[in-house]
N, CA, C and O atoms as a GROMACS GRO file, in nm:
protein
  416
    1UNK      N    1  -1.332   0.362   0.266
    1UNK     CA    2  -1.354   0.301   0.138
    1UNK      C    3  -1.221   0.288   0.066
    1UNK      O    4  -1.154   0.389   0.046
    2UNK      N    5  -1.183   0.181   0.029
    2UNK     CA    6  -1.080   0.147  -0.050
    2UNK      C    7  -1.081   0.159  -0.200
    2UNK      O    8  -1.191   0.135  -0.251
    3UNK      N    9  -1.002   0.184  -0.267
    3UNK     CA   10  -0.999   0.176  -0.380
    3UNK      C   11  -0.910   0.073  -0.464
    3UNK      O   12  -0.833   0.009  -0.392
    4UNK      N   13  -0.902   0.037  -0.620
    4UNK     CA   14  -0.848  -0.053  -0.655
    4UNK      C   15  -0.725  -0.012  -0.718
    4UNK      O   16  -0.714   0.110  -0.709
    5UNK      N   17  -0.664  -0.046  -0.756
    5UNK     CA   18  -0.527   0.000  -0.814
    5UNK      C   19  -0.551   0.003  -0.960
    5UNK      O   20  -0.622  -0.093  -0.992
    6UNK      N   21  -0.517   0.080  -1.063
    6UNK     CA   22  -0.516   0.101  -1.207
    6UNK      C   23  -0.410   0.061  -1.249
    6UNK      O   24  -0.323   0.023  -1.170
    7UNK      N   25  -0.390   0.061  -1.389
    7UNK     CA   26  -0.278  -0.023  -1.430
    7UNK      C   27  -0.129   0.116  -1.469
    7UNK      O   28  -0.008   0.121  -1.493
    8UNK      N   29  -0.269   0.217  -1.447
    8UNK     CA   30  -0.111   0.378  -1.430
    8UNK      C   31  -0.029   0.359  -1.260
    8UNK      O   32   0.078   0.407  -1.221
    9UNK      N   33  -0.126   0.273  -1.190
    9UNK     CA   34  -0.050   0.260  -1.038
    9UNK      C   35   0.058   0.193  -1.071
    9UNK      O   36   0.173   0.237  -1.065
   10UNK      N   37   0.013   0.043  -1.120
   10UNK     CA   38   0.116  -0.042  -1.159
   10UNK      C   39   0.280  -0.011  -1.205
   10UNK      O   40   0.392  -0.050  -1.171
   11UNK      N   41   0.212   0.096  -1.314
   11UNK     CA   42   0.334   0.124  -1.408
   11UNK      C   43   0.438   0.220  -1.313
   11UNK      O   44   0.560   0.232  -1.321
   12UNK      N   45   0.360   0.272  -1.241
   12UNK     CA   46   0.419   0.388  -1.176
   12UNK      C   47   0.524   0.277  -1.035
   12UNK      O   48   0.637   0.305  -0.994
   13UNK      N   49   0.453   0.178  -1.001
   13UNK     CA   50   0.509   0.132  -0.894
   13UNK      C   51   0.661   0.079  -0.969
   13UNK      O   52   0.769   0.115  -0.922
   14UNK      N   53   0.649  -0.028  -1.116
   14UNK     CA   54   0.721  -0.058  -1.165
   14UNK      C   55   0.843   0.031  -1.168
   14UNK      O   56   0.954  -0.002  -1.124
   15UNK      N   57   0.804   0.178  -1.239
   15UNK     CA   58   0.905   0.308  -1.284
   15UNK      C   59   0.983   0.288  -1.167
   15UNK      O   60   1.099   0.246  -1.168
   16UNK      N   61   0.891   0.332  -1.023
   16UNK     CA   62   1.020   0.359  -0.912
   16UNK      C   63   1.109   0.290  -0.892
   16UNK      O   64   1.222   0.335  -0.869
   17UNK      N   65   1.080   0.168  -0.895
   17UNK     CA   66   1.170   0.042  -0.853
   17UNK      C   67   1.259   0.004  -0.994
   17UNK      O   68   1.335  -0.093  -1.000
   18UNK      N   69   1.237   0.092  -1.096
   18UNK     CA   70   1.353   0.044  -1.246
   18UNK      C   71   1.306  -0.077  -1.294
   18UNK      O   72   1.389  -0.136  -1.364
   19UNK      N   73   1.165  -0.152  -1.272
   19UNK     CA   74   1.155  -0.280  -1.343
   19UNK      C   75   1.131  -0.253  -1.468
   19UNK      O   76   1.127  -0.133  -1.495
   20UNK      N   77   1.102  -0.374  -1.608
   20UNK     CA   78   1.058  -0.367  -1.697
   20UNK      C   79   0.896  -0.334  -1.760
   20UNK      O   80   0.829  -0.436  -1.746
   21UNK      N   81   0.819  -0.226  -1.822
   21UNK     CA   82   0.756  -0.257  -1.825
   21UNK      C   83   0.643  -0.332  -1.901
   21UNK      O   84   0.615  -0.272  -2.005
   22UNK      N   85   0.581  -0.426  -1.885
   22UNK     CA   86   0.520  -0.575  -1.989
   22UNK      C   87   0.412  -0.479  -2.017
   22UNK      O   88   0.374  -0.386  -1.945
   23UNK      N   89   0.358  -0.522  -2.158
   23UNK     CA   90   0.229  -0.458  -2.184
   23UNK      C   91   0.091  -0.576  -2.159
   23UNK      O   92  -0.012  -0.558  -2.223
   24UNK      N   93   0.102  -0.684  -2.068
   24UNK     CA   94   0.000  -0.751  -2.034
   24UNK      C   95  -0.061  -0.694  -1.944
   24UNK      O   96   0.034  -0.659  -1.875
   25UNK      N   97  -0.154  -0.656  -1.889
   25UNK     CA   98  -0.199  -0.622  -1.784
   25UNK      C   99  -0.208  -0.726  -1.667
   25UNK      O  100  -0.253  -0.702  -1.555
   26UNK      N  101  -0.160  -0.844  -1.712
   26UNK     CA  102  -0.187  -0.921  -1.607
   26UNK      C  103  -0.074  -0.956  -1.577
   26UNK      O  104  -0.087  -0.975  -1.456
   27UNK      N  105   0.063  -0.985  -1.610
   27UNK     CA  106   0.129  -0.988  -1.551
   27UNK      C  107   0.227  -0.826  -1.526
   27UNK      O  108   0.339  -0.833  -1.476
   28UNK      N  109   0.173  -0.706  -1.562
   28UNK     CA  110   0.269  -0.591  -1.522
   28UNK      C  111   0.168  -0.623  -1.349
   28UNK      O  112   0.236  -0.621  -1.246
   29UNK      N  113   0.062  -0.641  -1.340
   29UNK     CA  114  -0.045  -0.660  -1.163
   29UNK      C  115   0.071  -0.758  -1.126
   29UNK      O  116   0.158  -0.704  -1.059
   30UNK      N  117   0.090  -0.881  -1.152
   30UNK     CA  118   0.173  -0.965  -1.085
   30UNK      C  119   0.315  -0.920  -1.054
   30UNK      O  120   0.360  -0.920  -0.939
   31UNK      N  121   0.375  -0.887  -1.149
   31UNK     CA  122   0.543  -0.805  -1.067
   31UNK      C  123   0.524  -0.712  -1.009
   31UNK      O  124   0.625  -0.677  -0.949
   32UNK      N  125   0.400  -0.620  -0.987
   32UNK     CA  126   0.416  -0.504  -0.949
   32UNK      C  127   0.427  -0.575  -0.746
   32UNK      O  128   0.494  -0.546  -0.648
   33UNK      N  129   0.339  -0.655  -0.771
   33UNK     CA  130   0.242  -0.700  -0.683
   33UNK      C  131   0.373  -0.773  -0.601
   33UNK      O  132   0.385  -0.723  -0.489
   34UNK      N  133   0.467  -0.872  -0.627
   34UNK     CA  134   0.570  -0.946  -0.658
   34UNK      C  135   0.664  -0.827  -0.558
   34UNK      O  136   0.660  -0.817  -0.435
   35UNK      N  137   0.731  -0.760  -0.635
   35UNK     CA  138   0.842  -0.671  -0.578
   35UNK      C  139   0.777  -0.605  -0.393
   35UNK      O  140   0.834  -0.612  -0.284
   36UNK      N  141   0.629  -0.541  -0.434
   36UNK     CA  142   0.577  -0.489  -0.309
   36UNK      C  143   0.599  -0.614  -0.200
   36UNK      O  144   0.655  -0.588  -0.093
   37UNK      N  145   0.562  -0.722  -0.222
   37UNK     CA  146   0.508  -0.834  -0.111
   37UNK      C  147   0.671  -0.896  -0.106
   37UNK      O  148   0.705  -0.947   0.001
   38UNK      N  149   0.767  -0.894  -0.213
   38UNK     CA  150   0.875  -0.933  -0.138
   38UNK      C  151   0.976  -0.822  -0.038
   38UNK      O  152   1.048  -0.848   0.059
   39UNK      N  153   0.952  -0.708  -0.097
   39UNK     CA  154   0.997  -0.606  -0.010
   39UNK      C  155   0.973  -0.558   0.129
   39UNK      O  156   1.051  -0.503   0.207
   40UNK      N  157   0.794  -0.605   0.148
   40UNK     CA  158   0.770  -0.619   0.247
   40UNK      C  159   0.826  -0.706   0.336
   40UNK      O  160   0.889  -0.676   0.437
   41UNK      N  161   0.799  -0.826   0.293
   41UNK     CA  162   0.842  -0.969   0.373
   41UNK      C  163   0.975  -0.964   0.411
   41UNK      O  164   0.996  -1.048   0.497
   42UNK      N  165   1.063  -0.907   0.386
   42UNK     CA  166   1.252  -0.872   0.343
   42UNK      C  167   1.246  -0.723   0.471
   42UNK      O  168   1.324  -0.709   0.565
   43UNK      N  169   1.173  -0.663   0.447
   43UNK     CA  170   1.180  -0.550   0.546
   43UNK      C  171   1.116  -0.597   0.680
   43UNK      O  172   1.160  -0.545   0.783
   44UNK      N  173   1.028  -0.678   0.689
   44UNK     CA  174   0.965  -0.750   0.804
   44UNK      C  175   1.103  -0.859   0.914
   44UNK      O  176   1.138  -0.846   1.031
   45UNK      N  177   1.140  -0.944   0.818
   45UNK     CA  178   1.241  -1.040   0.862
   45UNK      C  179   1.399  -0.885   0.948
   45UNK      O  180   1.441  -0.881   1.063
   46UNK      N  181   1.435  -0.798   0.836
   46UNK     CA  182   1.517  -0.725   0.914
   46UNK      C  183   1.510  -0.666   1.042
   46UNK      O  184   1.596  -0.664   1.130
   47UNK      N  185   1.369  -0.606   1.041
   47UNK     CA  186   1.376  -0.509   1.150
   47UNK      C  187   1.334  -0.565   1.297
   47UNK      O  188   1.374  -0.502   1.396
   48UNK      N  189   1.287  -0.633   1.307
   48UNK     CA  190   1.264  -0.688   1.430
   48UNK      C  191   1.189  -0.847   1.443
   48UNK      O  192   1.069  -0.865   1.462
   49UNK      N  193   1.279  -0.940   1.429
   49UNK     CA  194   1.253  -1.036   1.394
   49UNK      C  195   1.147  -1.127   1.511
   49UNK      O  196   1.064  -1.209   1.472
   50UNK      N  197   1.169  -1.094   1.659
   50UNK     CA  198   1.111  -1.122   1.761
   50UNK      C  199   1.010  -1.032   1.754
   50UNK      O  200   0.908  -1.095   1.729
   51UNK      N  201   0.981  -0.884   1.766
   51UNK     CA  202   0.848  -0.812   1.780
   51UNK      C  203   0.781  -0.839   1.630
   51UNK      O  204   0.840  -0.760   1.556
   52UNK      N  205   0.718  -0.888   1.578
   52UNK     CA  206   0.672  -0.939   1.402
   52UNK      C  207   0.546  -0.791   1.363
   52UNK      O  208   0.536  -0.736   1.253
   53UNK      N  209   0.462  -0.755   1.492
   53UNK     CA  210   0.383  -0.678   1.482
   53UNK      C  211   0.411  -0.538   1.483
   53UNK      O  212   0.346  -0.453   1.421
   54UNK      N  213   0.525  -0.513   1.567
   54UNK     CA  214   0.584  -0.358   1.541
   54UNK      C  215   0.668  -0.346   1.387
   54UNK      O  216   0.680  -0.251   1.310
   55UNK      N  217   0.711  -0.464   1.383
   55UNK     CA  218   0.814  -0.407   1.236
   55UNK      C  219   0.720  -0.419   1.115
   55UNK      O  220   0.754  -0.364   1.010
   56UNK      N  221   0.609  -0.482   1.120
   56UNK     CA  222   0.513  -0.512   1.002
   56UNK      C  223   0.474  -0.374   1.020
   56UNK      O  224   0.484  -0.318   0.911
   57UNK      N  225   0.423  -0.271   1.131
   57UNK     CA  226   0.390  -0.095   1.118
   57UNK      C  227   0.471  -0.042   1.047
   57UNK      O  228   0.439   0.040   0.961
   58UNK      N  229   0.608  -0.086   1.072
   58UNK     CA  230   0.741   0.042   1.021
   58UNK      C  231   0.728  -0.023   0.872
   58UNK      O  232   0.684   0.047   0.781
   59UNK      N  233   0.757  -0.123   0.856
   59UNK     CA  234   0.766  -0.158   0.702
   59UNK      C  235   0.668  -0.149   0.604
   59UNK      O  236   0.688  -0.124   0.485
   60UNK      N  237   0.507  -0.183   0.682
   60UNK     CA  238   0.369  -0.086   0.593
   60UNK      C  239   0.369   0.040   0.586
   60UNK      O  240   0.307   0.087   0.491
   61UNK      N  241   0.441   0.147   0.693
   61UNK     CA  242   0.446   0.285   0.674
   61UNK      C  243   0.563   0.339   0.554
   61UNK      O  244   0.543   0.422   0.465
   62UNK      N  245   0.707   0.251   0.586
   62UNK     CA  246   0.767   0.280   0.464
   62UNK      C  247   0.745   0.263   0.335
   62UNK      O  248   0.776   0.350   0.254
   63UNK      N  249   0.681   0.136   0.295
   63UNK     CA  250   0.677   0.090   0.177
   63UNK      C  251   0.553   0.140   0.114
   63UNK      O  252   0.566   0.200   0.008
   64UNK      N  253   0.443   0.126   0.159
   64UNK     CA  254   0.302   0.172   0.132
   64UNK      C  255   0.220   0.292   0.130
   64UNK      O  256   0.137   0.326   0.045
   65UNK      N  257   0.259   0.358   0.249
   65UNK     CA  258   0.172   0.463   0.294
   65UNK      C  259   0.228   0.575   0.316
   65UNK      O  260   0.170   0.667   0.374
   66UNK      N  261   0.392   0.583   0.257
   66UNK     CA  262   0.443   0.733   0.164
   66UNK      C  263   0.413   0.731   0.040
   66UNK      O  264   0.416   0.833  -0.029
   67UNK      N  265   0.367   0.566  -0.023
   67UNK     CA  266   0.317   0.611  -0.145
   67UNK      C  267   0.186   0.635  -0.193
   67UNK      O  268   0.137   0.648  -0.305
   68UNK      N  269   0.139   0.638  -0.061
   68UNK     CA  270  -0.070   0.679  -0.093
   68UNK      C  271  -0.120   0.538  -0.114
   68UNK      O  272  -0.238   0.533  -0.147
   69UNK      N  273  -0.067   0.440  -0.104
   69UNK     CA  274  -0.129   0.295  -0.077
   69UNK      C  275  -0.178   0.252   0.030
   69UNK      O  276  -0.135   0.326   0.120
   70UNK      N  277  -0.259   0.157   0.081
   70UNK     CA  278  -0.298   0.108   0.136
   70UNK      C  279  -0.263  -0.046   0.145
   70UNK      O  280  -0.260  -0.097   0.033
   71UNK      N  281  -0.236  -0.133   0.246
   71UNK     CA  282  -0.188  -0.294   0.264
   71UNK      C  283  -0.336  -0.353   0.305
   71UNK      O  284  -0.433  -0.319   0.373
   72UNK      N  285  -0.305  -0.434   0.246
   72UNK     CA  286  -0.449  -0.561   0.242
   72UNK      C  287  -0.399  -0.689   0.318
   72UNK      O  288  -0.292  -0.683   0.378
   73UNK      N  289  -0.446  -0.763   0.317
   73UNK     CA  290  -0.390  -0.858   0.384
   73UNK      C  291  -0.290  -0.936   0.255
   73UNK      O  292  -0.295  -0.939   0.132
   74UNK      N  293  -0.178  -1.008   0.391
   74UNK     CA  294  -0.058  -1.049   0.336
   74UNK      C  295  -0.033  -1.183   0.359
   74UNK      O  296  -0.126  -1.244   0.411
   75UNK      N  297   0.099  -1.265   0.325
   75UNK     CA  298   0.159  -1.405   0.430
   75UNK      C  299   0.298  -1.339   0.302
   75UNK      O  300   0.315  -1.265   0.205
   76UNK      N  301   0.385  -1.454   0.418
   76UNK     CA  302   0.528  -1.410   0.393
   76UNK      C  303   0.602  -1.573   0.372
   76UNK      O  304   0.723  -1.598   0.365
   77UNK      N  305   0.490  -1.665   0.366
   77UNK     CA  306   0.480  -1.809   0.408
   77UNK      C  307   0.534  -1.882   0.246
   77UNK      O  308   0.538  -1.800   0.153
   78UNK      N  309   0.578  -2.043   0.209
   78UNK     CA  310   0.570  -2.026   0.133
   78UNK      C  311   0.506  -1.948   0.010
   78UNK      O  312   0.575  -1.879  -0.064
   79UNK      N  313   0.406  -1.960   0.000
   79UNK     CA  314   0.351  -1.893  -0.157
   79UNK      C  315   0.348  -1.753  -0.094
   79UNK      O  316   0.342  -1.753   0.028
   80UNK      N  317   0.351  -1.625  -0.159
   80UNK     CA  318   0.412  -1.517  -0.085
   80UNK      C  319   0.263  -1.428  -0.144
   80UNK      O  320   0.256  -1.439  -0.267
   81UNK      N  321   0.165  -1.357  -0.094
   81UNK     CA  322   0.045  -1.323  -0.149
   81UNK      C  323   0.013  -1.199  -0.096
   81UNK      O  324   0.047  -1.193   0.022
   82UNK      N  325  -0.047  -1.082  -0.143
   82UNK     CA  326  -0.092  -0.931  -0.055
   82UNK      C  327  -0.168  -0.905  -0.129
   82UNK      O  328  -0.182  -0.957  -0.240
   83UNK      N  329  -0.259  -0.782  -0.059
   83UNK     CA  330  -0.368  -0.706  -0.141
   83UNK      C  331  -0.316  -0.603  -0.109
   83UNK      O  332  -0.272  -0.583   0.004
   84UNK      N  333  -0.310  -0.505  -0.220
   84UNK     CA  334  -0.311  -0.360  -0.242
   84UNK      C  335  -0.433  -0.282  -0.295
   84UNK      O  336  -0.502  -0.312  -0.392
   85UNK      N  337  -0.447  -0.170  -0.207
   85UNK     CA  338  -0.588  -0.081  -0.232
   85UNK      C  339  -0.494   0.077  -0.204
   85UNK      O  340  -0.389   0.094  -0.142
   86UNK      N  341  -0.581   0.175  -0.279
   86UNK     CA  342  -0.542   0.250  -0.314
   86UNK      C  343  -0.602   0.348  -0.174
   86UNK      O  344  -0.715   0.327  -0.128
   87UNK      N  345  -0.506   0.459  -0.114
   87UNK     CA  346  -0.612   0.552   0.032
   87UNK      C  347  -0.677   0.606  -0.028
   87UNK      O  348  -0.660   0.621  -0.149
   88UNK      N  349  -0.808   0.671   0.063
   88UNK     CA  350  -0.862   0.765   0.017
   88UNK      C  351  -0.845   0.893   0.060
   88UNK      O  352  -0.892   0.940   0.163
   89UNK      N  353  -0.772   0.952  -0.026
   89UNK     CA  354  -0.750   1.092   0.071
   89UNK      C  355  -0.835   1.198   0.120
   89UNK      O  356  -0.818   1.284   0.206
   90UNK      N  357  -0.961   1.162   0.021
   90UNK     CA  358  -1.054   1.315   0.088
   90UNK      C  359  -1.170   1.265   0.216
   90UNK      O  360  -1.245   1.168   0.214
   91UNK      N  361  -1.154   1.352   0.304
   91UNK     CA  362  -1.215   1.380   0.396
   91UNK      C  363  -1.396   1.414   0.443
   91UNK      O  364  -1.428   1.531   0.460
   92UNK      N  365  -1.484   1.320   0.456
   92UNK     CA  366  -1.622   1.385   0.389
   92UNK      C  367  -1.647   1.480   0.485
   92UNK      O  368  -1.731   1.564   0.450
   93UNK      N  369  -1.574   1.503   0.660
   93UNK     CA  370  -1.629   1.609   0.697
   93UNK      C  371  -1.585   1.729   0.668
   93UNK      O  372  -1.639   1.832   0.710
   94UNK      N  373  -1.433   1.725   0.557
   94UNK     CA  374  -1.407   1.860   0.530
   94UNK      C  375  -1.507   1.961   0.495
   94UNK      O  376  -1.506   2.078   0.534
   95UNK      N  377  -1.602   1.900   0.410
   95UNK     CA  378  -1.715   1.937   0.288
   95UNK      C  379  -1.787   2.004   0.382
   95UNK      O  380  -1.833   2.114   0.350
   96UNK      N  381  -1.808   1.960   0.496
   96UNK     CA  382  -1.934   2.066   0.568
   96UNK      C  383  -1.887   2.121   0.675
   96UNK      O  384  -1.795   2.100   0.754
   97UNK      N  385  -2.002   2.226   0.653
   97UNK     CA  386  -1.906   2.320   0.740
   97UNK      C  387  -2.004   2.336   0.889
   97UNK      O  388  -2.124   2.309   0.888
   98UNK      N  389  -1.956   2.368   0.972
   98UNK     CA  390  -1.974   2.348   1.136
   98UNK      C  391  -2.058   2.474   1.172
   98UNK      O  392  -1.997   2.578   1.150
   99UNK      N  393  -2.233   2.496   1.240
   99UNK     CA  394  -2.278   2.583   1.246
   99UNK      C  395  -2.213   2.619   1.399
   99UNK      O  396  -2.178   2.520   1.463
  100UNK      N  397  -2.192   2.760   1.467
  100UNK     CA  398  -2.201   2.750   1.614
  100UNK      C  399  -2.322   2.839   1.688
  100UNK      O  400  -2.390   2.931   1.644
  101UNK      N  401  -2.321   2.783   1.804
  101UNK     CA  402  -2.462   2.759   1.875
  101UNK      C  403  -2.403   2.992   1.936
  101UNK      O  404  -2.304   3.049   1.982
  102UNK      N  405  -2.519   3.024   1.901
  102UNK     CA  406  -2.455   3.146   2.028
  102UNK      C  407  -2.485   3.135   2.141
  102UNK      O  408  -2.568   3.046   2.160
  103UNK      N  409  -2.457   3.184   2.219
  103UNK     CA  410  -2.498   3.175   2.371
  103UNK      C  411  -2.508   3.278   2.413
  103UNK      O  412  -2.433   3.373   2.388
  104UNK      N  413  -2.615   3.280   2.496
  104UNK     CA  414  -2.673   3.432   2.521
  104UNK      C  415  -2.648   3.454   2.695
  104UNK      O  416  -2.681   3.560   2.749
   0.00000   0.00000   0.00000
């Protein structure tokens, strides 16, 4: 299950990267959104320009998924577009706990 991004994600994505932050909510979603999808696309073109599918792993693991994000679908094509969803970190089989059988 995915989650959606809040506008404390936003701000927070903005902080790391030193942008400005707008008090619209609709466009602080668009730069936030903006910097991620060009950083991606910029880290995609460097690292392995012939393998497109291995460097799109390394550059969703760097950019996204040290920061507890999740990548949605993307293009890198003119108009430059991604979805961001938030992970879910908890686990539902942590919650229960495992009976064992004895054996006699």
């Amino acid at each position: 299950m995915s989650l959606q991004l809040t506008n404390k994600d936003y701000v927070n994505i903005l902080k790391f990267y030193k942008k400005n932050i707008h008090k619209s909510k609709r466009i602080l979603k668009m730069t936030a959104e903006k910097i991620l999808n060009d950083k991606l696309c910029k880290c995609i073109k460097k690292v392995d320009p012939v393998n497109e599918s291995k460097s799109i792993a390394i550059c969703t693991s760097a950019i996204f998924n040290r920061k507890g994000l999740k990548r949605g679908k993307f293009t890198c094509k003119k108009k430059r577009t991604l979805i961001i969803n938030k992970q879910n970190n908890t686990n539902k089989n942590n919650n229960k706990t495992k009976k064992q059988r004895k054996r006699s």
